[in-house]
N, C-alpha and C positions, 0 to 999 in steps of 0.2 A: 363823532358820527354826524354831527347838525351841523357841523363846521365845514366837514366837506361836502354833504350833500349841499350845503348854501353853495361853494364854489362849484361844485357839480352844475347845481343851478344855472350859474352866472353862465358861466362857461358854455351853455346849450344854448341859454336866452342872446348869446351876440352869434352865434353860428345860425340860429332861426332867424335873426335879421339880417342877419351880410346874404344867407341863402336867398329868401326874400327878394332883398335889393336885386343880386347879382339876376336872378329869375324873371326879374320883372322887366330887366333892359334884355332891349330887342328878341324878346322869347320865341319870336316866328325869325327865323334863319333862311334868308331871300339869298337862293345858292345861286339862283339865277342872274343877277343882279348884272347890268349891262350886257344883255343879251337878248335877241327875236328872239320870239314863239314863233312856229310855223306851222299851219294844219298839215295834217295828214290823209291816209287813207290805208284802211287795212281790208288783208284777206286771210280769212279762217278756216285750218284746213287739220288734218290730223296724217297726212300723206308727206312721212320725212322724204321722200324719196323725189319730191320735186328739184330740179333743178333753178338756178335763175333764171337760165335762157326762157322755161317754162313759166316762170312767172313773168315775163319782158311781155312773149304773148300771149301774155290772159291778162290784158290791162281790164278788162270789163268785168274783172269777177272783184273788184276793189268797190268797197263801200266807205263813204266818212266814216269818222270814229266812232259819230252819234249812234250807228246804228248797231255799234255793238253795246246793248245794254244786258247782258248777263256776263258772270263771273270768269275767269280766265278759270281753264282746268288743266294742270300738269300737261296733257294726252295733248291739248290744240298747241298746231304751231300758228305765228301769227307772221303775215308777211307785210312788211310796210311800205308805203310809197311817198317819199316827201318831195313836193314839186318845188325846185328854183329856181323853176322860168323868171327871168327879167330882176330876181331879190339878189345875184352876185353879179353887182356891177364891173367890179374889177377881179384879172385874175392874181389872186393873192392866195396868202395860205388860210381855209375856214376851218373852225371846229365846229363841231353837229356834239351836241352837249345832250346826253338824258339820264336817269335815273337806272337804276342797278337791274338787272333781269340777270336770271341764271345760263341761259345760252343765249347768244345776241352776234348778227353779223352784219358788217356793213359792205355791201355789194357797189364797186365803183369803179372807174379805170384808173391805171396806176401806170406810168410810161406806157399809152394806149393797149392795154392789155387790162382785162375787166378780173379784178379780185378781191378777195372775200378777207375784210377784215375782222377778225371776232375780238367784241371786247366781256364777254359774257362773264361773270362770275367764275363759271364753274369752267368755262375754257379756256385757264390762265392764263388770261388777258393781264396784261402791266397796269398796276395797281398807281394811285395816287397817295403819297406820303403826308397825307390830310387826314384832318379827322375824318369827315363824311367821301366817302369813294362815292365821286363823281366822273362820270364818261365823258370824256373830252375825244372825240375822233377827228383825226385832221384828213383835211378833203382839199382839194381845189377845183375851182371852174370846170377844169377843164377833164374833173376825173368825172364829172355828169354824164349817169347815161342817158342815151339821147338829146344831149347838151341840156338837159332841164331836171331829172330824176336821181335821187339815190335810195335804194333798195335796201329794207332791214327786216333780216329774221330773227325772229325773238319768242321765246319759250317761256313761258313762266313755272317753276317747279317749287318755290317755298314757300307762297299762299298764293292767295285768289284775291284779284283785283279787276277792275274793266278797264278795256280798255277804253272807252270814250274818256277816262281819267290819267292818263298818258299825257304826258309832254315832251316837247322835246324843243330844243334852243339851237339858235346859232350863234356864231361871234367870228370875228374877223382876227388878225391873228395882232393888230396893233389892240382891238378891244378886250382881244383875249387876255395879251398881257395886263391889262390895266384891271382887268376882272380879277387873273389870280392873281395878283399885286391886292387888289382890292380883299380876298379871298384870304390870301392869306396875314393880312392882317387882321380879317375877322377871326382866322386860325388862333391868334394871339388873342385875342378877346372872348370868343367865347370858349375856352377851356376854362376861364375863369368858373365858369357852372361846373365845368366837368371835374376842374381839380377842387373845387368844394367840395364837389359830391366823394371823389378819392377821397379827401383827407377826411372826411366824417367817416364815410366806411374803414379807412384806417385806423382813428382812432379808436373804433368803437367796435374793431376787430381785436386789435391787441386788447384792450381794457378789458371784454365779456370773455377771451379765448384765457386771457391769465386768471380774471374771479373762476372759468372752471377748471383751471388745474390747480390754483388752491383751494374750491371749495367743492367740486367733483359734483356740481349742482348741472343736471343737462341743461333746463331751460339755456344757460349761458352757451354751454356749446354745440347746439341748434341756432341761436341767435347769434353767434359768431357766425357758421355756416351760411347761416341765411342773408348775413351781411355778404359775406365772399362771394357768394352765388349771383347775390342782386348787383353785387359791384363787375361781377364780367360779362352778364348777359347787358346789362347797360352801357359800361364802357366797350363793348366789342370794336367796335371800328376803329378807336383809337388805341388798345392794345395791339390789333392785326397792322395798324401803320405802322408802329414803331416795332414791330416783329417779336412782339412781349409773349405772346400765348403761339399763334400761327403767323408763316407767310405772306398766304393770304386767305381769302374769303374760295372754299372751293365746296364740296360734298362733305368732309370730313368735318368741316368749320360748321356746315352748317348744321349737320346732327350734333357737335359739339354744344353750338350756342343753343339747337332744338331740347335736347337733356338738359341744358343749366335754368333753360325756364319752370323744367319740372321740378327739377331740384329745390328751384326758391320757395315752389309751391309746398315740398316734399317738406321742408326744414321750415316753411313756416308753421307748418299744422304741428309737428311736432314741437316745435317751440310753443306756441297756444298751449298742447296740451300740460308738459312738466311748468308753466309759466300758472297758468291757473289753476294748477292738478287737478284734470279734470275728471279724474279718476276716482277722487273724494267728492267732492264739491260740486260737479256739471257731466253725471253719469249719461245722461242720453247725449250730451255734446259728446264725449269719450265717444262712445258707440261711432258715432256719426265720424268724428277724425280718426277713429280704427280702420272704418269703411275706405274714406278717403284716401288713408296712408297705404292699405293693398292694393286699389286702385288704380292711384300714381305708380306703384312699383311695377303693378303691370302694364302699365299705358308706355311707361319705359322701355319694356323688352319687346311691347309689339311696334312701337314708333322706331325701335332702333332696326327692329326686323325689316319693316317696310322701308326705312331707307338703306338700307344694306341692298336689298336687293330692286332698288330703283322706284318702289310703288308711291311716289310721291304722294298722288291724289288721296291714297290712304293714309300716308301721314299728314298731311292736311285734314280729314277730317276728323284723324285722332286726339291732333293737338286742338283742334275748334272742340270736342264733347271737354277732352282736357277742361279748357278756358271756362265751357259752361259749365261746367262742376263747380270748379274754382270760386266763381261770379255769385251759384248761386251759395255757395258753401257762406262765403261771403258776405253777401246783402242777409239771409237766413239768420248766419252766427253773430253779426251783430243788432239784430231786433232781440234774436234770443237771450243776448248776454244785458241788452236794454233791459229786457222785463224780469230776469232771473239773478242779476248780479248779486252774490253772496259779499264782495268787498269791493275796494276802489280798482285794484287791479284788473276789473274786467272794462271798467272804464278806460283805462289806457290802450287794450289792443283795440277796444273799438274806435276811439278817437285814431290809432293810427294807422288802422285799416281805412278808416272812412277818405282819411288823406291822399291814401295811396291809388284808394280808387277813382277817386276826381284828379290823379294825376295820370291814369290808364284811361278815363275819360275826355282828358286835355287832347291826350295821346291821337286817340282812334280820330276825334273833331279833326285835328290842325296836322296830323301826322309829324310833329314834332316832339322827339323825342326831349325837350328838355323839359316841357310837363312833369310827363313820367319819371324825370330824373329828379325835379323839383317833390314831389308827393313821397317819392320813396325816401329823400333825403329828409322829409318832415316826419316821416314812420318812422325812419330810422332813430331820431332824437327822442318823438314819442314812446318809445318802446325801451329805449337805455332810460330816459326818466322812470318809465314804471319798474325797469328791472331796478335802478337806485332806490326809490319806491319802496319796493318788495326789501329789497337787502334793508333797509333802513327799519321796516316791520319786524321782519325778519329778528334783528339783532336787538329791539324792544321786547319782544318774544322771549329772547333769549334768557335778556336780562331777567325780565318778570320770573321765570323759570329758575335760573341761579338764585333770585332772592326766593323762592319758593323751595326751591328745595334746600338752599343754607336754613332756613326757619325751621323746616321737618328734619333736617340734621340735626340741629342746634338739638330739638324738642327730645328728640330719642335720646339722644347723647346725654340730656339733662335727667332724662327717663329712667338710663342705663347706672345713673350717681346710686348706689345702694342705701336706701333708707330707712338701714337698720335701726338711725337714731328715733323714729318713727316708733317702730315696735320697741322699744327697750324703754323709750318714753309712756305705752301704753303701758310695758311692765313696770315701771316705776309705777304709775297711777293702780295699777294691780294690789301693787305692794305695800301703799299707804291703805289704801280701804284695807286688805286685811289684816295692817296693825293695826287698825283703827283711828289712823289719822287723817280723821276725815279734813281739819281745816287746810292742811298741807296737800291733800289730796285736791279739795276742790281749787286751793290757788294754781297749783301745778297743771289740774285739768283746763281750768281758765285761761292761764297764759298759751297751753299747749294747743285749744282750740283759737284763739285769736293768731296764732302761728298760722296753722292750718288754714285758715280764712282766705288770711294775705297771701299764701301760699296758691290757692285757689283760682282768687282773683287774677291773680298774673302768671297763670299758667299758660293763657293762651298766647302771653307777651314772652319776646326771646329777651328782648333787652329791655331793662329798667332805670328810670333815675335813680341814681349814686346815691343819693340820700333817702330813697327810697330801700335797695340794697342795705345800706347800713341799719335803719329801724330792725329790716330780717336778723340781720347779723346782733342785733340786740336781744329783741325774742329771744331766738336760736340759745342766745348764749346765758340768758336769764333759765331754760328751761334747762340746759345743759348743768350748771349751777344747782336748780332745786334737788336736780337728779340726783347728783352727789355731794349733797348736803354742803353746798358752798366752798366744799374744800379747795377752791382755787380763784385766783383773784382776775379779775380781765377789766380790761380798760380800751376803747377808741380815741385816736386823735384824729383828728382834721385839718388839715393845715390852711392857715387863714388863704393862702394861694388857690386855695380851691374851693370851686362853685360847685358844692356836691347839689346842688338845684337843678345845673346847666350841663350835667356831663350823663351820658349812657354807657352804665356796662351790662354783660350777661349776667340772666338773673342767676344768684348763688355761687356765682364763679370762685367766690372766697369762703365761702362754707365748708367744702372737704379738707381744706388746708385749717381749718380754725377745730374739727374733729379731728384729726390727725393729731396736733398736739396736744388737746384734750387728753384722750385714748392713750395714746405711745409717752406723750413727753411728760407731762404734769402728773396724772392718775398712778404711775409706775412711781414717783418721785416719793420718799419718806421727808416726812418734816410739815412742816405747814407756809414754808416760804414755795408757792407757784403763784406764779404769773405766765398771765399773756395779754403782750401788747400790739393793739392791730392800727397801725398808721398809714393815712393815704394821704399823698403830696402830689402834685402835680410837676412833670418835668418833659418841658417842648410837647411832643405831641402825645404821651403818654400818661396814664395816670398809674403813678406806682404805689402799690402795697404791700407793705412788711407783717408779716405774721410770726411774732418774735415770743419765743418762750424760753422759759429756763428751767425743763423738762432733763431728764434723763439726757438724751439725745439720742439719736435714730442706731449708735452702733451697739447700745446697750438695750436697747429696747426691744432690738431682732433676738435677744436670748432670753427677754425675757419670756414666759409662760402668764398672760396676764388673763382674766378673763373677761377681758376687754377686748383682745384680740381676735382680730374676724379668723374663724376657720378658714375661710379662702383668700384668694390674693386680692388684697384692696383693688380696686381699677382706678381709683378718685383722681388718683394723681394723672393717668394717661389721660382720661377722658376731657378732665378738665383742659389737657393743652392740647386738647382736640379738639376742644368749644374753641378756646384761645385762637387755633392756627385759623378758625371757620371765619370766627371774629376781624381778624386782619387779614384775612385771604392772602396769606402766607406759611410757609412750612420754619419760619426761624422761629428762636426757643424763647418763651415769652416768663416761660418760669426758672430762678435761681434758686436751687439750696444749699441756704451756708450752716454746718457743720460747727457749732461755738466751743470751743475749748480754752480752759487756763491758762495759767502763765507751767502747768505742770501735765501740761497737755491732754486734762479729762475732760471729757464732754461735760458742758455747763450749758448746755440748751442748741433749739435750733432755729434757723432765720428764713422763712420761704421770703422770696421776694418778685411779687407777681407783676410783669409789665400789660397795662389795657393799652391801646392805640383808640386816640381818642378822634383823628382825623385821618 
């Protein structure tokens, strides 16, 4: 996980520089470039019903541009007047260049006959195979009316701008060429911002849309969303040139791209919310993106209403409260998440909120879109770091959790071992006080309480040093001894290969197997020849243990009636290879038992052989 979140790293920190660089050249986009400016004169009026002839004579209702200082409203038609007295020296072919309006016409003579060319938006006007749709209308000399004027009507319906902030260019038809020459080799240079900005929302679509179909986490698929939504209301112009999503740019387009700004908004609040759960964590924030997210759904159905049925103005002011919501939701949620942060992730949506708004900032100053494309490309990065972030917490979380509940497994499981030899140890100690043997009583009680100690001591531990283990298994097997007055012999070996200093296994893991042949194999057994021999060696990554007797054996032992035999079904054997499997976080079989028989094929004892994983 350190391994890839470094390359994750890397891989973000040269995309925030190439972004950077590529952002930093020429960020203001001069569309105009080898072309006049020419003043104007407008007349404002809300009467579609004027003709041109009617505007021809009313030259005296025209004012400069200056004097329109308030906002264009859907409702106003605007009439234009551009003088070329004495500025078209020769009669050639000119283009009359300006910026995008939703209805727009150009009023000029055409083989001496005065007609109306529209290149408006929404009047399916022939569209430029550029990124930015620029109005190029070709005119000549001699289409001027009253050899000096050309006449433009122009509507504005999908926001509100002034006109005294109108421009509008010429160019000649040898400049024009040399302009879209010029033009579109900036075509080829600055896509360089635009295919950054694609390829990070591509990759950071696929990558967040697969973590949530394998890990069904929303935050990831809100923040997928939110990426897809910020990549087409951004790139619109240059999906609509190459006929990716629309056409062109018409009514349809334009509620299309009016919904994906909601949307971004929609999928971001909901991302914030599962990204920080705000719902544990930031309860009045919740509140407040609960409010939000009904808000945007309705701002949806009433903006999609008013432009259905043409109320422009009203979608205009729906999408402006929109924005101020947004802004103030915005500036609010990150002072809020400043002063209340519970962990680092509230740090990253603010850091990449703060980005995005000094690139909507850039925006509204310079009307260039490649700010806004630059800020959201910086959020974008910010926000996959914090989700790598989270995932990378996340799976530390986990981990802690897995070792915390393997140790309360381990615990019960060792809980669950039956500790009859406990009670029967008491009943021996019972049994000597009331023969009267007291000094065998107190050594017995002595050794049995220094068991119990160590036993104590490292309850709270799952694993022990080896040679720690083995001391128990000494105890254990000295009290086991007094119990039944020595009648069996036991021995441990060591094998020089091994650092029973330097190795950990589970505490007692060898104890049930070391009772077992006690109990069943030895105690059952007539004669005075028993033994058991317990040897641990080391081999590759394991540490192996033989618990080797020469008991009865296991198929003689099942008929015997001993009273040593538990009334109920031992467990010792499951549980302990259910510690074992916990131990190496695996389900293969870590214990063998061999079955020893003669050359006359009677049981002459039996062989556990316990595998630990030592790595």
């Amino acid at each position: 996980m350190g391994h890839m979140l470094k390359n994750l790293l890397y891989i973000i920190s040269v995309l925030i520089l190439s972004n950077v660089y590529c952002y930093s050249l020429n960020a203001q986009n001069n569309l105009h470039k080898n072309t006049t400016q020419i003043p104007f004169e407008a007349y404002k009026t809300i009467d579609d019903t004027l003709s041109i002839y009617d505007i021809i004579k009313s030259d005296s209702l025209f004012r400069s541009s200056n004097y329109f200082t308030d906002k264009t409203r859907p409702k106003d038609i605007y009439w234009i007047k551009i003088d070329f007295n004495k500025k078209l020296k020769i009669d050639s072919l000119w283009f009359l260049k300006s910026n995008n309006y939703a209805h727009a016409s150009m009023f000029c003579f055409e083989n001496k006959i005065l007609v109306e060319k529209k290149f408006g938006l929404f009047d399916g006007s022939e569209k430029i195979n550029s990124i930015s749709h620029i109005n190029r209308i070709p005119f000549k000399r001699n289409s001027l009316i009253k050899n000096q004027f050309i006449y433009l009507k122009i509507r504005r319906l999908r926001f509100s701008d002034r006109v005294m902030n109108w421009k509008f260019h010429y160019t000649s038809q040898p400049l024009n060429q040399s302009s879209q020459s010029n033009y579109l080799q900036k075509n080829i240079k600055n896509p360089v911002r635009k295919y950054i900005f694609t390829g990070v929302c591509l990759v950071m679509f696929i990558l967040t849309f697969a973590f949530f179909i394998t890990s069904r986490n929303f935050e990831f698929l809100f923040y997928s969303l939110y990426i897809l939504w910020l990549f087409i209301y951004l790139n619109g112009p240059l999906l609509i040139a190459n006929n990716i999503i629309f056409d062109d740019y018409n009514s349809t387009t334009h509620w299309f791209f009016q919904i994906a700004q909601i949307l971004i908004n929609l999928c971001y609040v909901y991302f914030v919310s599962f990204y920080l759960a705000t719902k544990k964590d930031y309860p009045a924030l919740n509140r407040v993106i609960k409010c939000i997210i009904y808000t945007l759904i309705i701002i949806i159905i009433i903006d999609s209403f008013f432009l259905y049925f043409k109320y422009f103005e009203a979608a205009i002011y729906i999408m402006n409260i929109q924005r101020l919501i947004m802004t103030l939701f915005g500036i609010g949620g990150m002072f809020y998440l400043l002063l209340t942060a519970k962990n680092r992730l509230a740090y990253f949506i603010v850091a990449g909120s703060f980005l995005f708004m000094i690139g909507t900032l850039g925006f509204f100053f310079t009307k260039s879109c490649d700010y806004m494309m630059a800020g959201a490309t910086l959020e974008i990065i910010i926000f996959a770091l914090g989700l790598a972030y989270k995932i990378h917490q996340e799976h530390k979380e986990k981990l802690l959790f897995e070792k915390e509940s393997f140790i309360n497994n381990c615990k019960a499981l060792r809980a669950q071992i039956n500790p009859h030899f406990i009670f029967n140890s008491l009943g021996s100690i019972q049994h000597l006080i009331v023969f009267e043997k007291k000094e065998a009583a107190l050594k017995y009680l002595a050794k049995f309480s220094h068991l119990m100690r160590n036993l104590l001591e490292n309850s709270i531990e799952t694993n022990i040093v080896l040679s720690d283990e083995i001391n128990l298994l000494y105890q254990y097997l000295e009290l086991e001894a007094l119990r039944f007055d020595a009648s069996f012999e036991y021995a441990i070996h060591i094998d020089d290969t091994l650092n029973s200093d330097a190795e950990e296994v589970p505490m007692l893991i060898i104890q049930p197997f070391i009772e077992n042949a006690i109990l069943y194999g030895l105690l059952n057994k007539k004669g005075e020849d028993k033994k058991l021999n317990i040897c641990f060696r080391k081999e590759k990554n394991y540490i192996i243990c033989e618990v080797d007797d020469n008991g009865i054996g296991r198929s003689a032992a099942k008929n015997i009636n001993s009273s040593y035999k538990k009334p109920t079904k031992s467990r010792g054997l499951e549980l302990t290879e259910k510690r074992l499997q916990r131990f190496h976080k695996s389900e293969q079989k870590n214990i063998e038992i061999i079955d020893k028989i003669n050359n006359h094929g009677e049981p002459i004892g039996t062989r556990v052989i316990i595998k630990i994983q030592t790595e």
